[in-house]
C-alpha positions in Angstrom: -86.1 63.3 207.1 -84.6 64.8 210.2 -83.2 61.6 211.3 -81.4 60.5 207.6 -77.8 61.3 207.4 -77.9 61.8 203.5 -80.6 65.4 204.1 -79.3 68.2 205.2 -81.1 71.7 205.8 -79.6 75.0 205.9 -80.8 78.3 205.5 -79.3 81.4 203.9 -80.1 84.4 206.4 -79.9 88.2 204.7 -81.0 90.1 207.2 -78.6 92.1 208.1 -78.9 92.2 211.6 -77.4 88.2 212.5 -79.1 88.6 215.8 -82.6 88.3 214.4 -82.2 84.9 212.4 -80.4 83.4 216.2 -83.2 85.2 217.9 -86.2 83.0 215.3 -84.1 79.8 215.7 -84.0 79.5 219.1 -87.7 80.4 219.7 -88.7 78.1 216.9 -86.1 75.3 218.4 -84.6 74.9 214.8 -81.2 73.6 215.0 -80.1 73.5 211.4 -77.1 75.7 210.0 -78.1 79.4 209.0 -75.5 80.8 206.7 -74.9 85.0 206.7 -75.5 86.3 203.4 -72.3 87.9 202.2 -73.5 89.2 199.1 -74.1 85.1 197.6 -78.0 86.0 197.0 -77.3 88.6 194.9 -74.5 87.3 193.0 -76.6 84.2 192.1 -79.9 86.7 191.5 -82.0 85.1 194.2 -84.8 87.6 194.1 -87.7 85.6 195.8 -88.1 84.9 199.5 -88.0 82.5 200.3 -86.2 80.5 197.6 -85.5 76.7 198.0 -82.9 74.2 195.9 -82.3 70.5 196.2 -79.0 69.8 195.8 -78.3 66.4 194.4 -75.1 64.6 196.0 -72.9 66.0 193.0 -73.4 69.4 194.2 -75.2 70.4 190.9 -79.0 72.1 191.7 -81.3 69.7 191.0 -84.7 71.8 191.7 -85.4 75.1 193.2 -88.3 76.1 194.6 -89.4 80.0 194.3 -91.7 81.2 197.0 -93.7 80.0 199.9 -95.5 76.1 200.0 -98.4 76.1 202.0 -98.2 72.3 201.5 -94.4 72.1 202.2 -93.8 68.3 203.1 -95.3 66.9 200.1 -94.3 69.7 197.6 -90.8 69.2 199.1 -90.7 65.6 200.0 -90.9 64.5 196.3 -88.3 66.5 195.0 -85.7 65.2 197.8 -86.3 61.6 197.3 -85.7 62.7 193.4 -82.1 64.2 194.3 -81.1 61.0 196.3 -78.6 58.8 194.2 -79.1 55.9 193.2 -78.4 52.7 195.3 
């Protein structure tokens, strides 16, 4: 999915040190937007880590995704290909 124009990743970090979530990206060569928490995860009572949604191309949440997946790509890839629109 890294290659189609219509996915799009982004992480919301809450550390509050910023420097950390750079430091992680860099050494893990991830190049996908990371967002500083500004008080967002609270106001929409995200209280799992991590905590995943698949946002449909009307900007409505479509799934989310509490917690870890140890079997990420096809746990995750389903629920993507759901959010597309239709062609």
């Amino acid at each position: 999915m890294a290659e189609d124009p219509e996915v799009i990743f982004l992480t919301i970090n809450n550390d509050p040190n910023p420097d950390k979530a750079r430091e992680y990206m860099a050494k893990n060569r991830f190049t996908f937007p990371v967002l500083l928490d500004d008080g967002y995860l609270r106001g929409a009572r995200v209280s799992a880590f991590p905590t995943t949604w698949f946002i449909g191309p009307g900007g409505r949440i479509e799934f989310a995704k509490r917690g870890w997946s140890e079997k990420l790509v096809e746990e995750f890839g389903w629920r993507v290909e759901a959010t597309r629109a239709p062609k």
